[in-house]
C-alpha positions in Angstrom: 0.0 0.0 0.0 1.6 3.1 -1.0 2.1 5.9 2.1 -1.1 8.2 2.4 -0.3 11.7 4.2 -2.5 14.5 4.8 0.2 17.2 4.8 -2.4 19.9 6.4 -5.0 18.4 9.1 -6.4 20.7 12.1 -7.2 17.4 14.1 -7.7 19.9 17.1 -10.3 22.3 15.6 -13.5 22.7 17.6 -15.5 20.9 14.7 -13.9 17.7 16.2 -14.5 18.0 19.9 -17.2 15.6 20.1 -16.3 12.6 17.8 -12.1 12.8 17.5 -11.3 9.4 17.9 -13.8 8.5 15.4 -12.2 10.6 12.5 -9.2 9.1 13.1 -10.5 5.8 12.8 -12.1 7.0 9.7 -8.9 7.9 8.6 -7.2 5.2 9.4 -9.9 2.6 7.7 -10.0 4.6 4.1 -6.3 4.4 3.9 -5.1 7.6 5.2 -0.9 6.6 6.7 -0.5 9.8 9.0 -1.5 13.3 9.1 1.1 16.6 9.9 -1.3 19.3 12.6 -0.4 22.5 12.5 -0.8 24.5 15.9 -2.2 27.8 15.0 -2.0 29.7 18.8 0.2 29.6 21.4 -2.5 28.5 23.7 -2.8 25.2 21.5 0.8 24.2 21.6 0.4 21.3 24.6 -2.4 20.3 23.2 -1.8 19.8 19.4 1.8 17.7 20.9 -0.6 15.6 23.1 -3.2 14.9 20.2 -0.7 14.5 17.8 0.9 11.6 19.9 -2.4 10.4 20.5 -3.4 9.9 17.0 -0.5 8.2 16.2 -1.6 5.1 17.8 -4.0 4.9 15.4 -2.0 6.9 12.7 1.4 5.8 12.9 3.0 8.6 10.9 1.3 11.5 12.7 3.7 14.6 13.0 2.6 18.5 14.1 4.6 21.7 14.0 4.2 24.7 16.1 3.1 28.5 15.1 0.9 31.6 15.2 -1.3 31.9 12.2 -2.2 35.2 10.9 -6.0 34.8 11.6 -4.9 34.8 14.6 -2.2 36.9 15.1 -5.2 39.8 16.3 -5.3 38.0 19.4 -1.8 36.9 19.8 1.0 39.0 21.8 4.8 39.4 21.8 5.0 37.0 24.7 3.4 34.3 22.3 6.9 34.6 20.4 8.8 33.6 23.4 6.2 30.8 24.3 6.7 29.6 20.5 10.4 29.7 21.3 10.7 27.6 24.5 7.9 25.6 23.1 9.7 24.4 20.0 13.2 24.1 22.0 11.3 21.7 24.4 10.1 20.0 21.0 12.9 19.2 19.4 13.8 15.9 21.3 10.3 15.1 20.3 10.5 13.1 16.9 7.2 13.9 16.1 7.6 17.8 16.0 8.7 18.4 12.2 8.9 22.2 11.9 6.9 25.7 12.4 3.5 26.2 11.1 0.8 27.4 10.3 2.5 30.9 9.8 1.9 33.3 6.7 0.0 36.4 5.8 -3.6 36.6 5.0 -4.5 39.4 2.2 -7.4 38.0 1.8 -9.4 38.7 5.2 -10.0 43.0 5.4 -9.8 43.4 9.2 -6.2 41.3 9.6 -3.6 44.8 10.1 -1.1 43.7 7.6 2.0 45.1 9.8 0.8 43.3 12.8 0.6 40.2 11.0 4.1 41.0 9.2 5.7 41.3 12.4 4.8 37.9 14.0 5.0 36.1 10.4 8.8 37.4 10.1 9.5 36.5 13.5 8.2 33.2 13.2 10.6 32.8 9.6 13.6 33.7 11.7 13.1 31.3 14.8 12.8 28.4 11.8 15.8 29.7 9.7 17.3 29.7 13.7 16.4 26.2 14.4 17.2 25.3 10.8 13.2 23.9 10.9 10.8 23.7 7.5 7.6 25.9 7.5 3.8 24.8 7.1 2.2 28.2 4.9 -0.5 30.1 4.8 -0.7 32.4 1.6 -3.5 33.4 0.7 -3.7 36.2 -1.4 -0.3 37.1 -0.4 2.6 35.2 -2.4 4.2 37.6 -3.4 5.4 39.1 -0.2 5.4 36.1 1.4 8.3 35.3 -0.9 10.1 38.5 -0.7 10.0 37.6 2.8 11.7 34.0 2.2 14.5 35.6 0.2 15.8 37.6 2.7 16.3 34.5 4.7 17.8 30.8 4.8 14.2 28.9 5.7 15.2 25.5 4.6 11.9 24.7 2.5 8.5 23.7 3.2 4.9 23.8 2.1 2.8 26.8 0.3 -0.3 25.3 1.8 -3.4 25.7 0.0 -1.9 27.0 -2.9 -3.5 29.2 -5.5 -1.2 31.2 -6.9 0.4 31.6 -10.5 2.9 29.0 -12.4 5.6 31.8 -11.7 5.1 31.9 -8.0 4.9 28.2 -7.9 8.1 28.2 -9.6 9.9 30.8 -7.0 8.5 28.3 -4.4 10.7 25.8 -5.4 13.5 27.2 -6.2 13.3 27.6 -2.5 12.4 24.4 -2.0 8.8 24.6 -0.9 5.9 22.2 -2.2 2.5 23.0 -3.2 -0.7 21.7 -0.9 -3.6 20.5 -2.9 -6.7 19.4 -1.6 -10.8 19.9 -1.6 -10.3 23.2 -3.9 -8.9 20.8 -7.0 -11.9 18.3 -6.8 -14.5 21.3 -8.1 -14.2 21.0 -12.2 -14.8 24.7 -12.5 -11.9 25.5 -10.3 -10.2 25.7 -13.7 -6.8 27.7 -12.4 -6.5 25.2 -9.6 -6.9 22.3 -11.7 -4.4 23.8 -14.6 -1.5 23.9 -11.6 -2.2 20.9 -10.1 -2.0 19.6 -13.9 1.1 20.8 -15.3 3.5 21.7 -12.2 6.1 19.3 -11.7 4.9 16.0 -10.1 7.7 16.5 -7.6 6.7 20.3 -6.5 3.0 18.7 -5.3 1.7 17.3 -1.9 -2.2 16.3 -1.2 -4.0 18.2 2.2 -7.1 18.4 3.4 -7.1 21.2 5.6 -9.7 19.0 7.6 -12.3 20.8 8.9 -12.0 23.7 6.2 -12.1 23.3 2.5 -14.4 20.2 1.9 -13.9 18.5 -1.8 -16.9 18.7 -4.3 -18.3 15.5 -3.2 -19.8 17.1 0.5 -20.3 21.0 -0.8 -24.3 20.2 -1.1 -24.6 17.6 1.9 -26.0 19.4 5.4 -23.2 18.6 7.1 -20.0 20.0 5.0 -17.1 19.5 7.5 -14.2 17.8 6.0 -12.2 14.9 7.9 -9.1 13.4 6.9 -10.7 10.0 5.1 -11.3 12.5 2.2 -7.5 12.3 1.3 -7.7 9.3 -0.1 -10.4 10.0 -3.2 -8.8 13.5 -3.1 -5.6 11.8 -4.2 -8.0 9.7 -7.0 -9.1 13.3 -8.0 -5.6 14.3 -8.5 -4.5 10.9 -10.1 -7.1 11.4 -12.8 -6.3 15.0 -13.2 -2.6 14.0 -14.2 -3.1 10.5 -15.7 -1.6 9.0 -12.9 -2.4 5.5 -10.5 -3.6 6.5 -7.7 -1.4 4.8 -5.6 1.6 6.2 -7.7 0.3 9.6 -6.7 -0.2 9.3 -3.2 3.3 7.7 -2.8 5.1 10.5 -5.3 3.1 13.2 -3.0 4.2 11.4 0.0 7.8 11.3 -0.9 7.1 15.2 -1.6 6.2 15.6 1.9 8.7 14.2 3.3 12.0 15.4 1.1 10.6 19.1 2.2 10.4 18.3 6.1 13.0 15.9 6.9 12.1 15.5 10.6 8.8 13.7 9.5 11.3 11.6 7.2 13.5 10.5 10.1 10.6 9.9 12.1 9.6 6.8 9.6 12.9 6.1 8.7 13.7 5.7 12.3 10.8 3.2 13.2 9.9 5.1 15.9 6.6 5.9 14.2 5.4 2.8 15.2 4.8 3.6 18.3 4.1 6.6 20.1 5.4 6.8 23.8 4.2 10.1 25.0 0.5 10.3 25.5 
């Protein structure tokens, strides 16, 4: 069976709260290998570790990173930098911990201040360049300075998550040696720039997501209850499979080897065996 990630998974989102363990069954039954969670507030650090750990009794090769994302960076305060720093110095004898994330900037969203977001985003790049850690992306609407940002730096790679942007972004991304996330947005047939990238970008520049709860595929848009869960990777992957031509199980392992080329923490962690297992609950 080829490996099945979900490179972008908020396991810990409120949407959750009342059936958890079930989604990761779910997961777990339609094939899914592992899933990477992104904190997104310093409040969440403990508790995205401890879920992460917990799901990866179920899901061997769980992972999770550590970060302030810009939604929430209203809310957030300088003190949250330093929390973020002892957090992921604490982290880093943990082989699950693979980087810093979800961090970006949000142009898309009118009330976000785009200093105030600037200043914890850039702060958040230098603590990985620091650590010499990948970075999970937000970029919506904001590629552009997101990579004049990169450039000034030595951020060892990463993922654009959701990505949306245009071939010649995409191309500056990996020059820097970022990946694109693909997920729900792809499976819509009129989401005709989506679909063109996901197309005809390099096979090795790609990584499938689900951004579980947010973004469902095409498939739940009309049902009542539109929340997306990690099981959907698998016929997201079938989506992007027919989209390039591809087996299905040749796509989720060339996405998989993506994944993990671009955050080599979550490589050792398989490599190492120790995803068999997790120890800390």
């Amino acid at each position: 069976m080829a490996l099945c990630l979900d490179t972008h998974c908020h396991l810990d989102a409120d949407e959750f709260v009342t059936d958890r363990d079930a989604i990761i069954q779910r997961a777990a039954q339609s094939g899914v290998s592992g899933l990477l969670i992104p904190a997104v507030r310093a409040r969440d650090f403990q508790s995205v570790k401890h879920l992460a750990h917990h799901a990866a009794q179920t899901l061997p090769a769980t992972c999770y990173t550590l970060g302030i994302h810009p939604i929430y960076t209203p809310e957030a305060k300088e003190s949250d930098l330093l929390t973020l720093r002892q957090s992921v110095i604490s982290a880093m004898d943990d082989p699950r911990f693979v980087g810093i994330g979800e961090i970006g900037l949000d142009y898309f969203l009118p009330d976000l201040d785009a200093h105030h977001q600037a200043f914890f985003f850039e702060e958040q790049l230098d603590l990985a360049e620091e650590f010499d850690l990948p970075v999970i992306l937000h970029v919506r609407r904001s590629q552009d300075a997101i990579l004049k940002a990169l450039r000034s730096r030595k951020v060892c790679g990463g993922i654009a998550h959701a990505f949306n942007g245009s071939f010649q972004q995409a191309e500056h991304f990996m020059r820097l040696n970022f990946v694109m996330g693909f997920g729900g947005a792809m499976t819509f047939p009129r989401a005709l720039q989506i679909r063109r990238l996901a197309k005809e970008l390099p096979f090795e520049s790609l990584v499938l997501e689900t951004d579980a709860p947010d973004i469902p595929p095409a498939w739940l848009a009309h049902q009542e209850c539109r929340r997306n869960e990690p099981a959907e990777l698998p016929q997201i992957s079938s989506v992007l499979a027919e989209i390039r031509s591809s087996l299905i199980t040749q796509t989720q392992s060339i996405c998989s080897s993506n994944a993990l080329r671009v955050i080599p923490r979550w490589a050792r962690l398989l490599e190492s065996g120790q995803f068999i297992n997790s120890s800390q609950q």
